[in-house]
C-alpha positions as CSV (number, residue, x, y, z in Angstrom):
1,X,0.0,0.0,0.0
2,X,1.5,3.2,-1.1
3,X,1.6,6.0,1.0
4,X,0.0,9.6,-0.2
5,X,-0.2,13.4,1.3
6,X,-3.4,12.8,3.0
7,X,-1.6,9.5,4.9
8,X,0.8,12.2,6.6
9,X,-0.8,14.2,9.4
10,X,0.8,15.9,12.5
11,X,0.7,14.7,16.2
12,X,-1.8,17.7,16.7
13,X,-4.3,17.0,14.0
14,X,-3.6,13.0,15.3
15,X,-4.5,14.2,18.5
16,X,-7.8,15.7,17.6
17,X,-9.2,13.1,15.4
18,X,-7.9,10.0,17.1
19,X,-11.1,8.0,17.2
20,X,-11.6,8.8,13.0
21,X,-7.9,7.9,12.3
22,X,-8.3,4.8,14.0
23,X,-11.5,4.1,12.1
24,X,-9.4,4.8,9.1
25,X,-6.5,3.0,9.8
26,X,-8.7,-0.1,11.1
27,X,-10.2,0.3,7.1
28,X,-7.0,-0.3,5.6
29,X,-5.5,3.2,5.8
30,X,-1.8,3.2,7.3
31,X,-0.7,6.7,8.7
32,X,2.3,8.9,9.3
33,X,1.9,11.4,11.9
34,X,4.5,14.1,12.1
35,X,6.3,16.1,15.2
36,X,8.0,19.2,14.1
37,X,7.7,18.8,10.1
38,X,9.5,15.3,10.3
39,X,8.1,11.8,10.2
40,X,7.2,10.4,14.2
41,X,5.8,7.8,14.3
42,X,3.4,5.4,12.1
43,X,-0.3,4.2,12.9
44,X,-1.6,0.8,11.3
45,X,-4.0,-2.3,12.0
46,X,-2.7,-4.6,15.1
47,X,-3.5,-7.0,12.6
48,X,-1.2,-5.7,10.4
49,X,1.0,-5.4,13.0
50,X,1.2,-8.8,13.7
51,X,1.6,-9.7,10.5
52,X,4.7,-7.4,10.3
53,X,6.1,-9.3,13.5
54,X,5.5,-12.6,12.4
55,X,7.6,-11.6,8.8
56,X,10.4,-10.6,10.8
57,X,10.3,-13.6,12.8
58,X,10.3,-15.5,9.5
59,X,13.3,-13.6,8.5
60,X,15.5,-13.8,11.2
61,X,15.0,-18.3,10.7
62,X,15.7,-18.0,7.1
63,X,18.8,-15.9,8.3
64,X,19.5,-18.7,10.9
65,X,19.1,-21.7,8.2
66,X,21.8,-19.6,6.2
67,X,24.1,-19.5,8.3
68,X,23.9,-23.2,9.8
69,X,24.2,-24.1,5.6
70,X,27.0,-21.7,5.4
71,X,28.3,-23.5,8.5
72,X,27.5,-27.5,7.2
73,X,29.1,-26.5,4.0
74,X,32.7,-25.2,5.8
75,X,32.6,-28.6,8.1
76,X,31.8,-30.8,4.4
77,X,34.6,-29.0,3.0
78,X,37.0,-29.0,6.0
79,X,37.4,-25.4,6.6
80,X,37.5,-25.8,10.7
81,X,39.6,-25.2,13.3
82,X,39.7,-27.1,16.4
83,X,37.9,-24.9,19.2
84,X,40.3,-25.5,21.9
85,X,43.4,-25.0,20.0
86,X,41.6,-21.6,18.5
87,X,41.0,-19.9,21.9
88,X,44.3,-20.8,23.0
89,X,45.8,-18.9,20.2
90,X,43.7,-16.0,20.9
91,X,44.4,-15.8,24.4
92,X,48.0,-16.1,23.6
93,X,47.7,-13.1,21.5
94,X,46.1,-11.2,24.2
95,X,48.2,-12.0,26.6
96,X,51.3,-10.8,24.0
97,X,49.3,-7.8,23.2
98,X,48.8,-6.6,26.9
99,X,52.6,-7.5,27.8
């Protein structure tokens, strides 16, 4: 849903027509309410909302799943380290760098 001039309103006209922005906004509308000239904060369905949440939530596994393929892909191709011997070298180089 695109986003046009009458979809912008400041936090005073927001203030004064709260109950018909909701009505609005529970219609479909999504609106930007202003503070100052610049863009505040948005009002849209909790629906909507929800819906929003449950695509980043969605995201953030597909992002997950990446990286444990990224990860299954290094061990297939042998491209590890042993742990223990890893965080021994890095402490060693901290203890070097502190010295």
């Amino acid at each position: 849903m695109s986003i046009t001039a009458s979809d912008v309103i400041s936090l005073s006209q927001a203030r004064a027509n709260l109950s018909e922005l909701a009505d609005q906004v529970k219609a479909g509308a999504e609106k930007i309410v202003t503070k100052n000239g610049e863009s505040y904060v948005a009002i849209i369905d909790a629906q909507r909302l929800d819906y929003y949440h449950q695509l980043e939530r969605e995201r953030i596994h597909l992002l997950l799943i990446e990286d444990a393929s990224k990860g299954l892909a290094d061990v297939s191709a042998r491209k590890v380290k042993d742990a223990r011997s890893t965080l021994s070298a890095i402490k060693r180089r901290r203890v070097k760098a502190a010295g």
